[in-house]
N, CA, C and O atoms as a GROMACS GRO file, in nm:
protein
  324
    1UNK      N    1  -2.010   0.599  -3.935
    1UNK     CA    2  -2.027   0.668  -4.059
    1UNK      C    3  -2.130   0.780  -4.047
    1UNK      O    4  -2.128   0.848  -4.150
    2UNK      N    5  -2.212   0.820  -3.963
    2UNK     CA    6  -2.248   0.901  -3.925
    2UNK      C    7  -2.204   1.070  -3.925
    2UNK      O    8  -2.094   1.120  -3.904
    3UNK      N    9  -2.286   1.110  -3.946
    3UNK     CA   10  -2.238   1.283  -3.953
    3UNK      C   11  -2.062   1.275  -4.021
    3UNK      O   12  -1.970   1.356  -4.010
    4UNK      N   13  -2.067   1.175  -4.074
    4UNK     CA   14  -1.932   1.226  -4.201
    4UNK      C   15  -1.785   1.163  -4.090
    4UNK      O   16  -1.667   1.184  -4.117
    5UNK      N   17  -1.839   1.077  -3.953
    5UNK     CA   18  -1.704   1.048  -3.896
    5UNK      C   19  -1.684   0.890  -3.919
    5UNK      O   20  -1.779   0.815  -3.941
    6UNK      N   21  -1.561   0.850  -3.913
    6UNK     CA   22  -1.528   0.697  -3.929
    6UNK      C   23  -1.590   0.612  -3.870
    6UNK      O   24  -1.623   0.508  -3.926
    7UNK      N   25  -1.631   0.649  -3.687
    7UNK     CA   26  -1.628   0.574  -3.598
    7UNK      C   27  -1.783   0.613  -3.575
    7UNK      O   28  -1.846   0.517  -3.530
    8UNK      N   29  -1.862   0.733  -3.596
    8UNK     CA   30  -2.030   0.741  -3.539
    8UNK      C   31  -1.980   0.841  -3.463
    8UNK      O   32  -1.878   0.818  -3.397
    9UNK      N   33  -2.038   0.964  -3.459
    9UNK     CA   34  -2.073   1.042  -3.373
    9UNK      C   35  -1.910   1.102  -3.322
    9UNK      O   36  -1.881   1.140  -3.208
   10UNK      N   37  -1.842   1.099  -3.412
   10UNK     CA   38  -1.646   1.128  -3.349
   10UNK      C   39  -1.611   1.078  -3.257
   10UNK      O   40  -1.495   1.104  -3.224
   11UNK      N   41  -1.698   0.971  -3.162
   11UNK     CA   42  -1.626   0.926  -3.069
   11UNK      C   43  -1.554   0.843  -3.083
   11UNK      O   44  -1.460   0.848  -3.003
   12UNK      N   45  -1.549   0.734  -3.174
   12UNK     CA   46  -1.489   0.629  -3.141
   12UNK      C   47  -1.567   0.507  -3.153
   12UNK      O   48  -1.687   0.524  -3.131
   13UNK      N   49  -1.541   0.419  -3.174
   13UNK     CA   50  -1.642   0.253  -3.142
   13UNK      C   51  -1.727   0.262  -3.047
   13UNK      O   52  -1.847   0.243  -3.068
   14UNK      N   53  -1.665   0.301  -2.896
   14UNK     CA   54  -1.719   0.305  -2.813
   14UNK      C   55  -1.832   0.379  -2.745
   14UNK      O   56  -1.909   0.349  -2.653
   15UNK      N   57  -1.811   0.527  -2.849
   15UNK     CA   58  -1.871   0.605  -2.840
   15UNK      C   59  -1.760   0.686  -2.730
   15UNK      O   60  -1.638   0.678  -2.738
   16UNK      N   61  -1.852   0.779  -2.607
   16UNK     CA   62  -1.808   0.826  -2.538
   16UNK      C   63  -1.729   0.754  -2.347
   16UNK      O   64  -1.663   0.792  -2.250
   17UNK      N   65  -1.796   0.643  -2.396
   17UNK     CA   66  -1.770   0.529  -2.272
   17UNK      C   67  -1.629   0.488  -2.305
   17UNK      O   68  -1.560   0.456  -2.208
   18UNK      N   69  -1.568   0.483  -2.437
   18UNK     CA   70  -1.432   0.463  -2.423
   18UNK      C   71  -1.294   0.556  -2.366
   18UNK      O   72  -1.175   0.524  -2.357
   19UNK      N   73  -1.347   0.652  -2.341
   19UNK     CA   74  -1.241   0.720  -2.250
   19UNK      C   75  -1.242   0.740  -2.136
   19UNK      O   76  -1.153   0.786  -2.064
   20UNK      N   77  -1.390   0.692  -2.099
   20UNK     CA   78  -1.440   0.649  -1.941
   20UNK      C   79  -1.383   0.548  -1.904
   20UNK      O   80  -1.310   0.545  -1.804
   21UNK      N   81  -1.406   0.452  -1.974
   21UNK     CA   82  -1.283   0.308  -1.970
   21UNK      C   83  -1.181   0.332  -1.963
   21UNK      O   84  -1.154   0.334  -1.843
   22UNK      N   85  -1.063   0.363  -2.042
   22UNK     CA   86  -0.920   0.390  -2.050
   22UNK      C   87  -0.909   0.462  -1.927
   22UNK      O   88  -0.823   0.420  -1.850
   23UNK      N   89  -0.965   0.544  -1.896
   23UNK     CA   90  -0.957   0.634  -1.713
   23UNK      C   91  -0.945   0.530  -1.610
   23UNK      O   92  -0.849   0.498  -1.539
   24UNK      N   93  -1.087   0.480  -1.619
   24UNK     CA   94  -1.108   0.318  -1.502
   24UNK      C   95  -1.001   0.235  -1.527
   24UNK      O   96  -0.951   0.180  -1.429
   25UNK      N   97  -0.952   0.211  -1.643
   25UNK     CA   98  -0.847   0.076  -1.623
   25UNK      C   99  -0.707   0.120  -1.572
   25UNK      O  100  -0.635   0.047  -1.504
   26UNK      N  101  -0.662   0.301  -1.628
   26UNK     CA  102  -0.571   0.383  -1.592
   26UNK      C  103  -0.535   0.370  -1.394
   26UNK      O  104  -0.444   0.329  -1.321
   27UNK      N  105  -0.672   0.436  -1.380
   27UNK     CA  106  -0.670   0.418  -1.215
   27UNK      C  107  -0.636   0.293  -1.140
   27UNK      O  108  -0.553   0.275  -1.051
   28UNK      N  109  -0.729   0.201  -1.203
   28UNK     CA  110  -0.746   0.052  -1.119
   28UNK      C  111  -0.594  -0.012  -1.154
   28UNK      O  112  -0.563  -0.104  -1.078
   29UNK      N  113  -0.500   0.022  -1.252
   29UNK     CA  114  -0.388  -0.030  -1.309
   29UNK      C  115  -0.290   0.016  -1.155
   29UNK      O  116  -0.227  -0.053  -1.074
   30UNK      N  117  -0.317   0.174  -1.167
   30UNK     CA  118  -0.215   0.251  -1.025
   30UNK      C  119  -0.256   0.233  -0.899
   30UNK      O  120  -0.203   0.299  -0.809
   31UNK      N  121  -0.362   0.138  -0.872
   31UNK     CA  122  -0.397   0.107  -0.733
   31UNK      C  123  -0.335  -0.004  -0.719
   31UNK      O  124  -0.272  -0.025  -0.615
   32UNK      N  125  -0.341  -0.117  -0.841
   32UNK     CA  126  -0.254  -0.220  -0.821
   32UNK      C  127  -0.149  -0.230  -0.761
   32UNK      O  128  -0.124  -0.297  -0.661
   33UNK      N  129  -0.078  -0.159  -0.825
   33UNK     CA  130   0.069  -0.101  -0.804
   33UNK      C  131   0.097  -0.067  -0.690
   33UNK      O  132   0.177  -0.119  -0.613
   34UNK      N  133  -0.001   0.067  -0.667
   34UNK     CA  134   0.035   0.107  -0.512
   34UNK      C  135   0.038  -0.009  -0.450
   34UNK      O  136   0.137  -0.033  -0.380
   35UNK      N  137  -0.065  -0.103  -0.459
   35UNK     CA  138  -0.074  -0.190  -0.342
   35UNK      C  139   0.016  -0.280  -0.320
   35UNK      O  140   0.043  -0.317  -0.206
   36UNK      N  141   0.080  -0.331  -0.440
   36UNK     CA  142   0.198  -0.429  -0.476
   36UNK      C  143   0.281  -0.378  -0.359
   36UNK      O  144   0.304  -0.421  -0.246
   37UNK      N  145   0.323  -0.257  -0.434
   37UNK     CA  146   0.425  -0.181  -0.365
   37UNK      C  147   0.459  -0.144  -0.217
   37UNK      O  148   0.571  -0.120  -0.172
   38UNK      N  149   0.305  -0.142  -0.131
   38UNK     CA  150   0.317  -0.063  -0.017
   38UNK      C  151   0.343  -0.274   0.047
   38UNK      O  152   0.408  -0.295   0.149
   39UNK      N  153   0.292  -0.372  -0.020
   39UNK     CA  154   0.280  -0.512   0.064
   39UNK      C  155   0.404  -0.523   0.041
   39UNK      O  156   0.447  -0.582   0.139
   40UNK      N  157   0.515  -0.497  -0.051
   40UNK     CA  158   0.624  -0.562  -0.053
   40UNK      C  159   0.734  -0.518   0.028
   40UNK      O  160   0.817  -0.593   0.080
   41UNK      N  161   0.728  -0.353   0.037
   41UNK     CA  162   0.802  -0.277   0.099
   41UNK      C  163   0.762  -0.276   0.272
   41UNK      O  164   0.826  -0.235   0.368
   42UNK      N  165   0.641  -0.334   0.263
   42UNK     CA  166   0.592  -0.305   0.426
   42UNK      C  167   0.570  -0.206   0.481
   42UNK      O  168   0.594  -0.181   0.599
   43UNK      N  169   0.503  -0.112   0.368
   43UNK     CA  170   0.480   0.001   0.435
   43UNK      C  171   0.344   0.003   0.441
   43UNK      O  172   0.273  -0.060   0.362
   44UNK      N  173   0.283   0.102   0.570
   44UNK     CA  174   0.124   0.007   0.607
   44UNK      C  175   0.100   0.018   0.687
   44UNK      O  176   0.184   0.050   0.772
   45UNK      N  177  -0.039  -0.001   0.719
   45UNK     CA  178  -0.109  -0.017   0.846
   45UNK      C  179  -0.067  -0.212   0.919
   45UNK      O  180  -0.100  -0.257   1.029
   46UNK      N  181  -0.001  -0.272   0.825
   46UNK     CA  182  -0.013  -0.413   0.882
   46UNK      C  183   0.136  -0.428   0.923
   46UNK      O  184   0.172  -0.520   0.997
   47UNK      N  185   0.237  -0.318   0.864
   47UNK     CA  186   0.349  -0.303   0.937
   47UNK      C  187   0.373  -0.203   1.058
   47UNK      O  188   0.493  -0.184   1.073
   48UNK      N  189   0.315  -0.151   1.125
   48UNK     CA  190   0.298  -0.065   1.239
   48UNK      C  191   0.219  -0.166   1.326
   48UNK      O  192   0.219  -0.135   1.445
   49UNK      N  193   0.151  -0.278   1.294
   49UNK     CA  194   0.062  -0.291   1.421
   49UNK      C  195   0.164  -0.442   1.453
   49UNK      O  196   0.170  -0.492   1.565
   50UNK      N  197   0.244  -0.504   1.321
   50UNK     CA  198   0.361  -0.604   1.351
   50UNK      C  199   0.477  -0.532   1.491
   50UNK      O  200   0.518  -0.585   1.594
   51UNK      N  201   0.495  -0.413   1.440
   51UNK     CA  202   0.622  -0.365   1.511
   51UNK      C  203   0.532  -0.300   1.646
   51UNK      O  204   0.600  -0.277   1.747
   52UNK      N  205   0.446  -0.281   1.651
   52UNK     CA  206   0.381  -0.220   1.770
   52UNK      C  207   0.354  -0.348   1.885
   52UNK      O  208   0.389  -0.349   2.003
   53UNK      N  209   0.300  -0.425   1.831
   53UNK     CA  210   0.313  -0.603   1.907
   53UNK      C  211   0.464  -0.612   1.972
   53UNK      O  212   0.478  -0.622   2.094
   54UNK      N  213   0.557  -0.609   1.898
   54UNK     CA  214   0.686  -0.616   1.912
   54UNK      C  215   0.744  -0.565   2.045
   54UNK      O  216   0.798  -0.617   2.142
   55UNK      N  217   0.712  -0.448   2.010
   55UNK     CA  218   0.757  -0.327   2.105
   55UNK      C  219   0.697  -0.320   2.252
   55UNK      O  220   0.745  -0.266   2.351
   56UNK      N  221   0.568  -0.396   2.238
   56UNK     CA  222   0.486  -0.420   2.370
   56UNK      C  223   0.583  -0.559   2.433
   56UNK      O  224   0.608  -0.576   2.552
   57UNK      N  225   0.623  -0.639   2.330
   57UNK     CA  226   0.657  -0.771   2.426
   57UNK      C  227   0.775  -0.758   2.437
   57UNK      O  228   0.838  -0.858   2.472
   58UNK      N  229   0.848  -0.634   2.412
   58UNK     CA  230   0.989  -0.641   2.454
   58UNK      C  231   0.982  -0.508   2.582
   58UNK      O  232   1.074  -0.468   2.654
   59UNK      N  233   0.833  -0.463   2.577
   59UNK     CA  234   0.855  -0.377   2.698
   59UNK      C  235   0.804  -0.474   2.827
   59UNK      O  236   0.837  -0.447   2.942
   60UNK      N  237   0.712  -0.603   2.788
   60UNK     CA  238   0.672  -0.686   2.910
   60UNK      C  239   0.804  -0.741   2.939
   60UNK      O  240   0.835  -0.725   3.057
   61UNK      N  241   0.903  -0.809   2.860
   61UNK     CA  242   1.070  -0.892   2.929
   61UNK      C  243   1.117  -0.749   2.954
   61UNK      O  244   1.198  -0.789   3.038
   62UNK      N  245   1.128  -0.679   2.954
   62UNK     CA  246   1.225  -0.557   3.078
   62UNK      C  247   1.145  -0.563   3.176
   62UNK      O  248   1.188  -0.596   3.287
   63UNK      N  249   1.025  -0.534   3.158
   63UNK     CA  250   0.966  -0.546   3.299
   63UNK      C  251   0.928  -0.633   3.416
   63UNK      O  252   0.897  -0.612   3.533
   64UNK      N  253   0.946  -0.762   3.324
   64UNK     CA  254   0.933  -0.849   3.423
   64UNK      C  255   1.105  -0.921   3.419
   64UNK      O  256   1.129  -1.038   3.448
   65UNK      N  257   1.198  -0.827   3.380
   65UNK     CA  258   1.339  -0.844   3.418
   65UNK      C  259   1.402  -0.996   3.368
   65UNK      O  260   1.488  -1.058   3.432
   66UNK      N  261   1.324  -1.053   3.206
   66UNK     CA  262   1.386  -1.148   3.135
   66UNK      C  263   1.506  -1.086   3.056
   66UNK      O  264   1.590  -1.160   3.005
   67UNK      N  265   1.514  -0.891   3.042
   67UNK     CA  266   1.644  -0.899   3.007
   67UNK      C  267   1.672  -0.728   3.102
   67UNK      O  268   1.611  -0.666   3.189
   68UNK      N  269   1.814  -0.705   3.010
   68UNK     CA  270   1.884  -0.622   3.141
   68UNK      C  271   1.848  -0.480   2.992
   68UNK      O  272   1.800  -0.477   2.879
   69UNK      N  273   1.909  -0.388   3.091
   69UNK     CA  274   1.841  -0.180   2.997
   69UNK      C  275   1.943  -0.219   2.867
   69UNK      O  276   1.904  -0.190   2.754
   70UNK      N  277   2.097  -0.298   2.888
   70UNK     CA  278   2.129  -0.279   2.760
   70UNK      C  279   2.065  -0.348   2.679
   70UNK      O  280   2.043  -0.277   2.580
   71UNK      N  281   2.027  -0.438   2.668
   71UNK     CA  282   1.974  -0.563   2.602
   71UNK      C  283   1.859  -0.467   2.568
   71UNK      O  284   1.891  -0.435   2.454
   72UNK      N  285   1.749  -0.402   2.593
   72UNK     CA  286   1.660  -0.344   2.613
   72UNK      C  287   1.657  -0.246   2.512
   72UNK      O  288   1.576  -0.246   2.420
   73UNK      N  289   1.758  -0.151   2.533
   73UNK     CA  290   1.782  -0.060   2.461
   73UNK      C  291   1.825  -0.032   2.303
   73UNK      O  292   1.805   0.057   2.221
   74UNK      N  293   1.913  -0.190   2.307
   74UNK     CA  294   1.990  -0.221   2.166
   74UNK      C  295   1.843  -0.251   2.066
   74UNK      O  296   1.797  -0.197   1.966
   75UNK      N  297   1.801  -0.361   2.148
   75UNK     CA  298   1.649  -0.427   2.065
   75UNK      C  299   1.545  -0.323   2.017
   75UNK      O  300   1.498  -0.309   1.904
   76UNK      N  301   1.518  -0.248   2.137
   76UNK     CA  302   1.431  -0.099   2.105
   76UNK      C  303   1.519  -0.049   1.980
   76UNK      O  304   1.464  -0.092   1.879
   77UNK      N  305   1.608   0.008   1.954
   77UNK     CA  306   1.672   0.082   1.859
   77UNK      C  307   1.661  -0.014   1.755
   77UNK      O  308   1.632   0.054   1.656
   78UNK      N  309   1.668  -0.149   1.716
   78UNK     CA  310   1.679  -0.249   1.628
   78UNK      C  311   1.528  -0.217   1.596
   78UNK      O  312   1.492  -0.147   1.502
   79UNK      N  313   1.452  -0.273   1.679
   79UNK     CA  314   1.290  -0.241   1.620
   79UNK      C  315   1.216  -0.127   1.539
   79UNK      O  316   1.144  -0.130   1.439
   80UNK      N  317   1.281   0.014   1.653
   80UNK     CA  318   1.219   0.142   1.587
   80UNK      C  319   1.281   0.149   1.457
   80UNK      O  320   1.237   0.256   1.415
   81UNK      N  321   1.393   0.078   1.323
   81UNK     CA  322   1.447   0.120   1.228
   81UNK      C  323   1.324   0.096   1.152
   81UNK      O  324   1.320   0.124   1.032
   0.00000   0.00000   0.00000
């Protein structure tokens, strides 16, 4: 009721911290998300270092000749998708 506004000072209840809030919960809401999103889809730093493991132990069985270049080659192409 202040200076003639509903809320004090035109801001609001909160004053000026309430649109500082609505920002913070705005952001922290779309990080959620991102993060949901990047764990479900597997996109990531924790999906490159899965498929990078991968790719090492299918280059140790060619090399130590547990499988043959086609076998090799098909799996490589299966992995890199």
């Amino acid at each position: 009721m202040w200076f003639g506004h509903p809320g004090g000072f035109g801001y609001g209840m909160m004053g000026g911290f309430g649109f500082l809030m609505m920002i913070l919960l705005i952001v922290v809401f779309v990080a959620v998300v991102l993060m949901l999103t990047r764990r479900a889809t597997g996109i990531g730093p924790e999906r490159h270092e899965r498929r990078s493991k991968a790719l090492d132990i299918l280059d140790e069985r060619y090399a130590r000749g547990e499988i043959d270049a086609d076998e090799y080659q098909r799996r490589r192409a299966d992995l890199e998708r």
